[in-house]
C-alpha positions as CSV (number, residue, x, y, z in Angstrom):
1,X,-14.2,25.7,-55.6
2,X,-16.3,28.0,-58.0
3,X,-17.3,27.0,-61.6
4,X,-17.5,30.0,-63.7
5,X,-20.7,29.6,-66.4
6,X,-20.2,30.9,-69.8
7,X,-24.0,31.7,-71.0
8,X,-25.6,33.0,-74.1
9,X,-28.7,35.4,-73.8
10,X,-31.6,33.4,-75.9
11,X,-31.7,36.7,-78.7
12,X,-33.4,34.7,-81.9
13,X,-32.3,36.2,-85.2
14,X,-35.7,37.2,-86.8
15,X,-34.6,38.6,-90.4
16,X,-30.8,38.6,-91.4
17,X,-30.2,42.4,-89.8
18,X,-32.7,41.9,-86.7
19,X,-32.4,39.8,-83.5
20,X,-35.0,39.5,-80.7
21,X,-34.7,38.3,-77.2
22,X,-36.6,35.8,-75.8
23,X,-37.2,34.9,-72.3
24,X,-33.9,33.3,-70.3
25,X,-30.3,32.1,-71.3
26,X,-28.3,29.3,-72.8
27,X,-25.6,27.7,-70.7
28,X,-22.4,27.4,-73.3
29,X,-19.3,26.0,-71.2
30,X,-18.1,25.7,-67.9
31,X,-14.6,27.2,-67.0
32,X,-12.4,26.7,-63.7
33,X,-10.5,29.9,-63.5
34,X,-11.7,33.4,-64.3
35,X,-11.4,33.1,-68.3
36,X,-14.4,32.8,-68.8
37,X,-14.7,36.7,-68.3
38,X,-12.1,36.2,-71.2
39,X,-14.1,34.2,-73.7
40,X,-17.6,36.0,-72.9
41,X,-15.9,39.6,-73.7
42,X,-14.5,37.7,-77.1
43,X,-17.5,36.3,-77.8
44,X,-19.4,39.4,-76.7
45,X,-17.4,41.5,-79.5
46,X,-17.7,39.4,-82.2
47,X,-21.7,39.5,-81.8
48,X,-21.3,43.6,-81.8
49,X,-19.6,43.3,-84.7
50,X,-21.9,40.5,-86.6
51,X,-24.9,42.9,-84.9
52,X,-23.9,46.4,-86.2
53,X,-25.3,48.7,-84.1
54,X,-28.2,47.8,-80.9
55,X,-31.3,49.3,-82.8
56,X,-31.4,46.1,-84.7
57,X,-32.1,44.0,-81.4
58,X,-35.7,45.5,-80.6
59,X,-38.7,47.1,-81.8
60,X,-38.5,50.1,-78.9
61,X,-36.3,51.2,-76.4
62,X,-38.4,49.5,-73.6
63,X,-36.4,46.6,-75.1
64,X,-33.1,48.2,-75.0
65,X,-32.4,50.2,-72.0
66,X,-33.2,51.1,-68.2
67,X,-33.0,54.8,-69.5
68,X,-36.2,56.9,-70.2
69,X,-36.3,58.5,-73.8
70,X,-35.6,62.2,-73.1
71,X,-32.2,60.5,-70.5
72,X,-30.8,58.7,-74.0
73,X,-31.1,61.5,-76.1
74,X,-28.9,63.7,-73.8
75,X,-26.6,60.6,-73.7
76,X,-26.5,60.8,-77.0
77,X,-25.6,64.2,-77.1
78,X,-23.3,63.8,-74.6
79,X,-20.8,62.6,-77.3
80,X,-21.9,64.6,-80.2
81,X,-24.3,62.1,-81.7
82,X,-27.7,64.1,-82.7
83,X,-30.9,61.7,-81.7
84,X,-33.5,61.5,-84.6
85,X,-36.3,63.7,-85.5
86,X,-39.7,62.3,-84.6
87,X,-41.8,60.8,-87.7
88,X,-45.6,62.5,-88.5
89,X,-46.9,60.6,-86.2
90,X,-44.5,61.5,-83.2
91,X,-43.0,58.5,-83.1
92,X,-38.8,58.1,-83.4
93,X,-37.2,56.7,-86.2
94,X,-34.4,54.3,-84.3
95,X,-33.6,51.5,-86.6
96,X,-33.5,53.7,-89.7
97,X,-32.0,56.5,-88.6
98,X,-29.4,54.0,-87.1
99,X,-28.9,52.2,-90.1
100,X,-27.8,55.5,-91.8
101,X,-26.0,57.2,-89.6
102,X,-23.6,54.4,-87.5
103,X,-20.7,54.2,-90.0
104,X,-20.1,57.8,-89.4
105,X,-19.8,57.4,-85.4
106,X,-16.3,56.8,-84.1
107,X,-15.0,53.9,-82.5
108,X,-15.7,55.6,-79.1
109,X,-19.1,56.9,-80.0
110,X,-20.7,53.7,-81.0
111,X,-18.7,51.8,-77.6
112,X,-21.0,54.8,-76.0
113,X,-24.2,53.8,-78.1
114,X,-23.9,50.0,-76.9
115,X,-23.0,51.3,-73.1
116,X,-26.5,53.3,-73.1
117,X,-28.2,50.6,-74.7
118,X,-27.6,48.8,-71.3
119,X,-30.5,45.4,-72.5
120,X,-28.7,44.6,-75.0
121,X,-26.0,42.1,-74.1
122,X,-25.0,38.5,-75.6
123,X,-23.0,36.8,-73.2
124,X,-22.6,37.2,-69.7
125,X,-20.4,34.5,-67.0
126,X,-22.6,33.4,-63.5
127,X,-20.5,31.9,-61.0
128,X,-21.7,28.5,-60.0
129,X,-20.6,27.4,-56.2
130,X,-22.2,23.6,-56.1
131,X,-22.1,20.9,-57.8
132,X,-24.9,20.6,-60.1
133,X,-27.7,17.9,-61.1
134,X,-27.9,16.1,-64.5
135,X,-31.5,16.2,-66.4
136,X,-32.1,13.8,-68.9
137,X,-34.5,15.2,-71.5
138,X,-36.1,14.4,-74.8
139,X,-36.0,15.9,-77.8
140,X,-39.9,16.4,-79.4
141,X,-39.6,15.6,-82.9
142,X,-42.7,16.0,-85.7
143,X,-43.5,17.0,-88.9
144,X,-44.4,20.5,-89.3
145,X,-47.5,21.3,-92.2
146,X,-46.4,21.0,-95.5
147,X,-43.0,19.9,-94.2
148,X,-41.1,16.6,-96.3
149,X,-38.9,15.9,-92.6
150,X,-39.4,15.6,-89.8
151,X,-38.1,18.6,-87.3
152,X,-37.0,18.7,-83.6
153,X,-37.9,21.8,-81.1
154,X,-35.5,24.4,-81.2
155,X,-33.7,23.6,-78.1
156,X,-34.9,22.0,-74.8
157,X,-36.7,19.1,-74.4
158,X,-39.2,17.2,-72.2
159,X,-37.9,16.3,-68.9
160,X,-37.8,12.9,-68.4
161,X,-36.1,12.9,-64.8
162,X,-33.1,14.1,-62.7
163,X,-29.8,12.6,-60.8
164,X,-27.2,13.8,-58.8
165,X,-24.9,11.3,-60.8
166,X,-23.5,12.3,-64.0
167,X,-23.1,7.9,-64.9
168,X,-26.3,7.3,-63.4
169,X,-27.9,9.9,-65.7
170,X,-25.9,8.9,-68.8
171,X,-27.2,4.9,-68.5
172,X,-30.9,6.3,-68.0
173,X,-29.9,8.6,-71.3
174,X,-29.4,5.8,-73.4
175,X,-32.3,3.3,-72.0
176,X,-34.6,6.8,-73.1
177,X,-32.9,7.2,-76.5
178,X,-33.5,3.6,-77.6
179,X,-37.0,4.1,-76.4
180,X,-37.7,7.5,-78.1
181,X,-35.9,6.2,-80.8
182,X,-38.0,3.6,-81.7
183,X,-41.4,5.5,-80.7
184,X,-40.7,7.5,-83.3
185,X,-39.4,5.3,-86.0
186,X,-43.0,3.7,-85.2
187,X,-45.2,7.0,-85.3
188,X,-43.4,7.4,-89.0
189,X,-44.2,4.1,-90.2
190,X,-47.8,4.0,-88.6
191,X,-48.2,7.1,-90.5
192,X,-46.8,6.0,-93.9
193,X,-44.2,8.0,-93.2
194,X,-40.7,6.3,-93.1
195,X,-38.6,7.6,-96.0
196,X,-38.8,11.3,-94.0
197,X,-35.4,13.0,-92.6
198,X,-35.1,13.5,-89.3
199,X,-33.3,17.0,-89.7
200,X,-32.2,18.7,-87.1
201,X,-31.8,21.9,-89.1
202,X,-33.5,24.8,-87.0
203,X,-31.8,23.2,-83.6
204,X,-28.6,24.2,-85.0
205,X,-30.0,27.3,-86.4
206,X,-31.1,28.4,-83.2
207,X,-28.1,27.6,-81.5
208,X,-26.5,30.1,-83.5
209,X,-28.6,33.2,-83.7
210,X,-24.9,35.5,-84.7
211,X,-23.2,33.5,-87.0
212,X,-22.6,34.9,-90.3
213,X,-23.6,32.0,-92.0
214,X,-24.6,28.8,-90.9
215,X,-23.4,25.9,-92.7
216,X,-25.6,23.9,-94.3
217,X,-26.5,20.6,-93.3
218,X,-26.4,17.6,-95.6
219,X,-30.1,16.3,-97.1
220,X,-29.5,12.5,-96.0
221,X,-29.1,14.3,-92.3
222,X,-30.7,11.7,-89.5
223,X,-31.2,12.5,-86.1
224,X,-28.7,14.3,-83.6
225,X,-30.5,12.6,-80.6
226,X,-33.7,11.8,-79.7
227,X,-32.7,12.2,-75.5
228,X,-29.6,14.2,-74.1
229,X,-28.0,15.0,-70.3
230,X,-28.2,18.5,-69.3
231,X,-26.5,20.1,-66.6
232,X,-29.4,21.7,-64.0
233,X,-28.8,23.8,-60.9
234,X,-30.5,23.6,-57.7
235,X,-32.2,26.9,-56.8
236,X,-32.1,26.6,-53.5
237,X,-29.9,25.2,-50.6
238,X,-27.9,22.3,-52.5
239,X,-26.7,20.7,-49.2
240,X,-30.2,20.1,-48.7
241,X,-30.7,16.5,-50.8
242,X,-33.4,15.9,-52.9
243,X,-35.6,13.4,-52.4
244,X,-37.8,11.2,-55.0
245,X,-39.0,13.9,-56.9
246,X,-38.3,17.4,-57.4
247,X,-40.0,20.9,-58.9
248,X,-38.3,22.3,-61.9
249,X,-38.7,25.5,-62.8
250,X,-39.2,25.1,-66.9
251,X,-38.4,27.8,-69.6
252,X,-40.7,27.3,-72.3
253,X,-39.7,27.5,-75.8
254,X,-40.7,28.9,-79.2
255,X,-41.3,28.7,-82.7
256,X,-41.1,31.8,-85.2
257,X,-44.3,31.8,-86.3
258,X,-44.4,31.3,-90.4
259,X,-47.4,32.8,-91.7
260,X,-46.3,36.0,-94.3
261,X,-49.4,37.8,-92.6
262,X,-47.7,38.1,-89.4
263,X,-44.6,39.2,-90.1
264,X,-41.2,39.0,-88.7
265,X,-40.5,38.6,-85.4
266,X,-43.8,36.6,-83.8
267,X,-43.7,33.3,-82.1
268,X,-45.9,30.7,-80.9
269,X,-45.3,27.8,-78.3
270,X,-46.8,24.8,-79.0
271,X,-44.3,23.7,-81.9
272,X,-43.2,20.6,-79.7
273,X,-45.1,18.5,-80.2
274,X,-48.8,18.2,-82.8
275,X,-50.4,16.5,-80.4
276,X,-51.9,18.8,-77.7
277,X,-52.2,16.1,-75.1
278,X,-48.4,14.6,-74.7
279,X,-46.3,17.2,-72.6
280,X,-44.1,19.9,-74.4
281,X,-40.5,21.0,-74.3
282,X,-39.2,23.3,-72.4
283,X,-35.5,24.7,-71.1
284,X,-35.2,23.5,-67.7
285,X,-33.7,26.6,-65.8
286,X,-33.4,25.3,-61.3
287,X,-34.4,22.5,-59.7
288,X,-36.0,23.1,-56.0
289,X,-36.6,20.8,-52.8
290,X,-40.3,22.9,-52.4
291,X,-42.4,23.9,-55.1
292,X,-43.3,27.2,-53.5
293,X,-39.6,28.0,-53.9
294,X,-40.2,26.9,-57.4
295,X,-43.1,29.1,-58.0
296,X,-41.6,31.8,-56.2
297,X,-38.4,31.7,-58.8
298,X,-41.0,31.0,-62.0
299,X,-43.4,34.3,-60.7
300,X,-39.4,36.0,-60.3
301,X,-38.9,35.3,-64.1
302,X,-42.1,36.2,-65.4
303,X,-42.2,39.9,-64.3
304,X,-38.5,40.2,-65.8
305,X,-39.5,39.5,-68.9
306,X,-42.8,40.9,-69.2
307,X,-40.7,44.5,-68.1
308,X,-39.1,44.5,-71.5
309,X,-41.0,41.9,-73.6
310,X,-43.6,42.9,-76.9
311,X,-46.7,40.7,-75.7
312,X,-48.3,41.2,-79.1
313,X,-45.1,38.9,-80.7
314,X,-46.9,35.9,-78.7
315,X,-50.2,36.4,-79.1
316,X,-53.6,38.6,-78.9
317,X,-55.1,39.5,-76.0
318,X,-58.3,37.4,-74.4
319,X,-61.0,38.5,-72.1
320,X,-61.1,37.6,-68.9
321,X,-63.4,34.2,-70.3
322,X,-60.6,33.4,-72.3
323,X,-61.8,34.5,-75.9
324,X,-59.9,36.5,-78.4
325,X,-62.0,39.5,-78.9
326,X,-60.5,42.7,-81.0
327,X,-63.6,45.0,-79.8
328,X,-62.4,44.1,-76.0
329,X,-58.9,44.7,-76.4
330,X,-59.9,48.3,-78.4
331,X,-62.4,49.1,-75.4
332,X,-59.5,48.8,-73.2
333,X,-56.7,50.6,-74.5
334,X,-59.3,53.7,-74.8
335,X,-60.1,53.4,-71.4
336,X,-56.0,53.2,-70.7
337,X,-56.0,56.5,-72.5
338,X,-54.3,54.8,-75.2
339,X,-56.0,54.9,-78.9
340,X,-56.3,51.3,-80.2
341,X,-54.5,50.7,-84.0
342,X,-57.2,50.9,-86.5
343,X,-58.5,47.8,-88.1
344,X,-61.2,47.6,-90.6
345,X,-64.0,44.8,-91.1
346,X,-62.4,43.0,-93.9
347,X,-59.3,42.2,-91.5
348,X,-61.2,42.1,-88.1
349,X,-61.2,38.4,-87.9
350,X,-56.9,37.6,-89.4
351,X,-55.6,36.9,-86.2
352,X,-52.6,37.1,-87.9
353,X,-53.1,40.3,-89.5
354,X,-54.0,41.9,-86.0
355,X,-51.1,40.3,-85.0
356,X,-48.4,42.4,-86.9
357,X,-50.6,45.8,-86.4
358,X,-50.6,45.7,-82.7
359,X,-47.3,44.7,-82.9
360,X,-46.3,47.7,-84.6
361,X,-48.5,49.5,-82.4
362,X,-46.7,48.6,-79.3
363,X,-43.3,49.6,-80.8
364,X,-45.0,53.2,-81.2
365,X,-46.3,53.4,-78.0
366,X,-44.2,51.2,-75.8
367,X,-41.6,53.6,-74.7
368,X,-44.5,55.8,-73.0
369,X,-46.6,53.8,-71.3
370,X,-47.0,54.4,-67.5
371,X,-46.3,51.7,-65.5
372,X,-49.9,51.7,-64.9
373,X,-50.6,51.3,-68.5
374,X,-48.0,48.7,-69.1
375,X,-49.2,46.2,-66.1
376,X,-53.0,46.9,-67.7
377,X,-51.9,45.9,-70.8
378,X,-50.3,42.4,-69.4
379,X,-53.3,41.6,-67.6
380,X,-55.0,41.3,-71.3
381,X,-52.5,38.3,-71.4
382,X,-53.8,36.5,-68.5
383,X,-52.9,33.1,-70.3
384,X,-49.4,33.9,-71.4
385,X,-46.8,32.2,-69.6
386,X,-43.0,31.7,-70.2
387,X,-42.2,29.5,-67.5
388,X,-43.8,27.0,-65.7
389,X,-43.0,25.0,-62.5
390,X,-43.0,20.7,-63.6
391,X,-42.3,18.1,-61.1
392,X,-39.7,15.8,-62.2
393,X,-38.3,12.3,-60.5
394,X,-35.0,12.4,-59.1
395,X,-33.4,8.8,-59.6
396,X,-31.0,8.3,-57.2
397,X,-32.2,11.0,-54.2
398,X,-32.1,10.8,-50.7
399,X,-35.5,8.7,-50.0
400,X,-34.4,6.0,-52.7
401,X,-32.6,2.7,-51.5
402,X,-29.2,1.8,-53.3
403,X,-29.4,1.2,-56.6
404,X,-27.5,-0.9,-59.1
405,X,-27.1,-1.5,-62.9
406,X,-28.7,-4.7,-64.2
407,X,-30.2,-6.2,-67.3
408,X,-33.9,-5.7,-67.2
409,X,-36.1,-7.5,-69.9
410,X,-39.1,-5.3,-71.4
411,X,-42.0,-6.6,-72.9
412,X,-43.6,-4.0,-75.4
413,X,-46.0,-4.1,-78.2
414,X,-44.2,-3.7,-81.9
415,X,-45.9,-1.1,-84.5
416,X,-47.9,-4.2,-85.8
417,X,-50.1,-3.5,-83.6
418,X,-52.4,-0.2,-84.4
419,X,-52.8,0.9,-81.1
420,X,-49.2,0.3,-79.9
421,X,-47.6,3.4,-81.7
422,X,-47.0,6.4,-80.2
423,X,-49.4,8.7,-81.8
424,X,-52.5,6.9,-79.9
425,X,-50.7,5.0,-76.9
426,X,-47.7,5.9,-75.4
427,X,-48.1,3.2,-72.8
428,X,-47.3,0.1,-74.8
429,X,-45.0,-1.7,-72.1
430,X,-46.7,-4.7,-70.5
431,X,-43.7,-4.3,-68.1
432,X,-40.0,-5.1,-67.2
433,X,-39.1,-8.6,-65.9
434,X,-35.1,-9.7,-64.2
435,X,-35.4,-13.4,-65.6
436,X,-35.8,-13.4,-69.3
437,X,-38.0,-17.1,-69.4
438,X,-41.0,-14.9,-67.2
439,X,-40.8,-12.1,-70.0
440,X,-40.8,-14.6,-72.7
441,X,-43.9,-15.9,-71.3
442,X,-45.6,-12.6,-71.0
443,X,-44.9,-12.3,-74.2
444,X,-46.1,-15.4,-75.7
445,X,-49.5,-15.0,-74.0
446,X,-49.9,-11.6,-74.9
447,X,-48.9,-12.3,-78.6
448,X,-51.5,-16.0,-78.2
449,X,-54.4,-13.2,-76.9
450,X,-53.8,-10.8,-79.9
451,X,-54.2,-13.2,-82.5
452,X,-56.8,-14.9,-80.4
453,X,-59.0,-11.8,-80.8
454,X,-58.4,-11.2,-84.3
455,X,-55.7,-8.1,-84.1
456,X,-56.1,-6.1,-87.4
457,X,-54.1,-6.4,-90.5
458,X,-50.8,-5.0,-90.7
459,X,-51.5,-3.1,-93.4
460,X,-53.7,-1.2,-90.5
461,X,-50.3,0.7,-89.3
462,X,-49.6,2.8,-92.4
463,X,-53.1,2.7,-93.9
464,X,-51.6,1.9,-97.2
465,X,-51.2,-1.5,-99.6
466,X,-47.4,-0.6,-99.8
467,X,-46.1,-3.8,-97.7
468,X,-45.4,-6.4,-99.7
469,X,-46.4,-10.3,-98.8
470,X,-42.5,-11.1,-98.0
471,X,-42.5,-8.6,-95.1
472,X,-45.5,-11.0,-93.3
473,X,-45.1,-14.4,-94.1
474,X,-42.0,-16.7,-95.3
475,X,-45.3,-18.6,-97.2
476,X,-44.9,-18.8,-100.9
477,X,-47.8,-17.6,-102.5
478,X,-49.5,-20.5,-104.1
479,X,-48.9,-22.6,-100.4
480,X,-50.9,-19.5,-99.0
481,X,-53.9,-19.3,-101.1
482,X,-53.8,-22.5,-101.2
483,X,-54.3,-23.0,-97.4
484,X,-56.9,-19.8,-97.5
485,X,-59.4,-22.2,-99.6
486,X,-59.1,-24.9,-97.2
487,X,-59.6,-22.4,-94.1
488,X,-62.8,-21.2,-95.8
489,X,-60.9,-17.3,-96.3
490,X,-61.1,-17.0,-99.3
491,X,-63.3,-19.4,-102.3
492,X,-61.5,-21.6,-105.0
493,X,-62.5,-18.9,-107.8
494,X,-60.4,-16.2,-105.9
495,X,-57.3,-18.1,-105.4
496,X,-55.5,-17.8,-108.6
497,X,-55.9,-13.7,-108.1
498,X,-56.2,-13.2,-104.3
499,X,-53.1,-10.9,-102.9
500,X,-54.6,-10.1,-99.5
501,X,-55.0,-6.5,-98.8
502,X,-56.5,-4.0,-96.0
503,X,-60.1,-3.8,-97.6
504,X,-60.0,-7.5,-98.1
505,X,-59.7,-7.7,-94.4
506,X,-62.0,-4.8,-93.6
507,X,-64.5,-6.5,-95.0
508,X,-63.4,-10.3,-93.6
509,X,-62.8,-9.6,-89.9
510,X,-66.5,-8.6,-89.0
511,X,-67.7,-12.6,-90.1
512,X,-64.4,-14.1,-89.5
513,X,-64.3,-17.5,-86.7
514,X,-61.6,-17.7,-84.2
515,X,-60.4,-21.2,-85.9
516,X,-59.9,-19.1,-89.4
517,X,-58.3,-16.3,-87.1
518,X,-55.7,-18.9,-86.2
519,X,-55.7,-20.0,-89.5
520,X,-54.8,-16.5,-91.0
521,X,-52.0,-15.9,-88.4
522,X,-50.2,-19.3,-88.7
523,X,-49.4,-18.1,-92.4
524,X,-48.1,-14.4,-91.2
525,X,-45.3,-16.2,-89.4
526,X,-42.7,-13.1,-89.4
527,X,-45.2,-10.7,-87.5
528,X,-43.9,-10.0,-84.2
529,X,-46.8,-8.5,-82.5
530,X,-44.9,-8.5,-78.9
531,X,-40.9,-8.3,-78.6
532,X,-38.2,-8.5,-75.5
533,X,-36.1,-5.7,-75.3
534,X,-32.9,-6.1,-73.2
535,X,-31.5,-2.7,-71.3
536,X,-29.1,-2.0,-68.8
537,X,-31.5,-0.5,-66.1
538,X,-31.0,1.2,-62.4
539,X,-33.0,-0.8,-60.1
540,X,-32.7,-0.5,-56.3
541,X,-30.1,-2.9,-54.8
């Protein structure tokens, strides 16, 4: 039996009167029967309404409609509406001649405005014939420049891995969110950061790009979820199983970029996450058997949008080595036939200032390009991509054995340990063990072999003085300086004033003998350097 899918078109509202599009859709709700035609052409009307008129959802017609310039007018016409007169530089006047004149078209007129204006649609329902796959993802959080929270990518996620049961996928969701959880709790103490907000403020935004207002959310906000399940279709032959692993065609997402030298309307992609090196979110769109058919589907999507699509909203163009260079991009719009927008010295170098005058540039010149011109003009953006093919594991597929849920014991470093956060190792698992007595030994020797080799002083994970002595040691702290002196750590003339700190260890731990190492971490007896961390686990049966 069919499933009917309810999906948004990913429009981004860019100013409070002015929406753009961005590359794919949002899946909303699945329906059984038929109303979801019903709900989308609700839905549909309410955004036409909140909208106004489809001027507001573009920067040129290009972005609009199928219809050449010279074709609209007439349509125009065709109902008694007169097109507007062409600025001083030749150029037509859409948005504000819109803006002026749509509360004086009929009901009929402006249905006739939005028919011809065939691009821009909200909602639309895609009928789904197989079952489909369950993702689980996670949600990138970090703190943005200048930021006091901490803020999660707009939607999407990284995936994490893929099953064909919904149960299966839901216990692997919350052995992830535990994980992320506390990887991230970790990465905000390490960095003296813990009293931040996770707010989940722009997620919601985003998922509402035509509500009239958007509530807002309250200042103690924490997090919405650090991993969700996300319904994923295959691309290809579903009765074909998967096996371990499959390739997911990705959707990357984006940021509005915030710099007032840019301008409205201009995005960048690497919000997910500040560290370049740990994979970014994306929206994952089908999941294939083959990768070709992956690539094929990914190569499908990028010349859609790229037909419509402003490149100058996502970045500059590069030469062909990869550099940014505004003297390159000028020789090659006059070669095109096309005169470049004119920038002078004192701005040659603002990328973001070159940013918002090509980006008017294109809207003046977009609707005429040749397709010649237009496919030139892309090939300046040799590195821009908006989807990308990912291979992803598939839990339970065909080549895997049986598997059942049991209780798995893991053996991890704690954020005591400098280099067992997230921000510098990921990888801090020593591994997953069925009896509990074997992971208690791993982590007694790996917690004998840290304080064996002199691991560094807590204070080392937030850089700061800020932890008081309780939050180490049950010690009071007269027994403690007291068995300093006879340790040889510290001298009897220190004692009465000694509070140990990071610079007193700094300058310690280069002299320091492994007796007095042993010494120093009998007396921080509530440091856990290594824990066991019980989850419910798939493992094959």
């Amino acid at each position: 039996m069919p499933t009917f899918v309810l999906e948004r078109f990913n429009w981004w509202r860019v100013e409070p009167t002015a929406w753009l599009r961005l590359p794919g859709e949002v899946a909303l709700a699945a329906f059984d029967t038929a109303a979801a035609h019903t709900r989308a052409a609700e839905l549909e009307a309410e955004a036409r309404a909140v909208v106004g008129h489809p001027f507001r959802c573009g920067g040129s017609l290009r972005e609009l409609m199928t219809l050449p310039v010279f074709a609209f007018q007439d349509w125009l016409r065709d109902v008694g509406i007169e097109p507007p007169d062409p600025d001083p530089d030749d150029s037509l006047p859409w948005l504000a001649w819109a803006d002026l004149y749509c509360g004086e078209w009929s009901k009929s007129q402006l249905e006739h405005v939005w028919e011809g204006t065939n691009r821009v649609r909200f909602y639309r329902v895609r009928e789904r014939t197989a079952a489909p796959l369950h993702a689980v993802v996670r949600v990138c959080w970090s703190p943005p420049m200048n930021d006091s929270n901490y803020l999660p990518e707009t939607e999407g996620g990284v995936p994490c891995a893929l099953w064909h049961d919904r149960a299966a996928a839901e216990r692997d969701r919350e052995l992830k969110q535990r994980f992320a959880a506390d990887e991230v709790a970790g990465g905000m103490e390490m960095a003296g950061e813990s009293t931040m907000l996770l707010d989940p403020r722009r997620r919601v935004v985003a998922a509402e790009p035509f509500a009239d207002v958007v509530p807002p959310l309250p200042a103690a906000v924490r997090a919405v979820t650090h991993c969700e399940v996300v319904e994923v279709e295959r691309g290809d032959d579903a009765t074909q199983p998967l096996g371990a692993r499959a390739f997911q065609v990705v959707r990357l997402g984006w940021d509005e970029e915030d710099d007032p030298n840019c301008g409205s309307g201009h995005f960048y992609n690497d919000n997910y996450n500040n560290d370049s090196s740990l994979p970014k979110g994306g929206v994952l769109v089908r999941a294939f058997l083959l990768k070709e058919d992956a690539e094929r589907l990914r190569d499908e999507l990028e010349v859609e949008y790229r037909g419509i699509a402003d490149p100058f909203r996502f970045d500059l163009p590069r030469t062909p080595e990869g550099v940014e260079d505004n003297d390159h991009t000028s020789e090659v719009l006059t070669k095109l036939g096309l005169a470049p927008p004119a920038i002078t010295a004192a701005f040659n170098s603002d990328y973001y200032y070159r940013r918002r005058l090509y980006a008017v540039w294109w809207d003046r010149h977009a609707d005429g390009l040749t397709p010649e011109q237009h496919d030139a003009l892309w090939g300046l953006f040799a590195d821009l991509r908006f989807h990308e093919v990912r291979e992803v594991p598939v839990g339970d597929g065909q080549a895997l054995p049986p598997r059942r849920v049991r209780t798995l014991y893991y053996v991890r470093a704690t954020n005591w340990i400098p280099d067992g956060g997230p921000n510098v190792n990921p990888h801090r698992f020593l591994g997953a063990f069925a009896d509990r007595d074997r992971a208690e030994e791993v982590r007694a020797d790996a917690d004998r072999r840290a304080r064996t080799n002199q691991t560094p002083m807590p204070w080392d994970r937030s850089g700061s003085e800020r932890n008081a002595w309780e939050e180490f040691s049950s010690w009071a702290k007269a027994d403690m300086r007291r068995h300093f002196v006879a340790r040889g750590l510290i001298s009897e003339a220190e004692a009465d004033s000694f509070g140990p700190n990071a610079y007193w260890w700094d300058d310690l731990r280069p002299r320091l003998r492994p007796a007095q190492a042993t010494a120093f971490w009998e007396v921080l007896d509530r440091v856990r350097l290594y824990e066991i961390l019980p989850l419910e686990t798939e493992v094959p049966s």
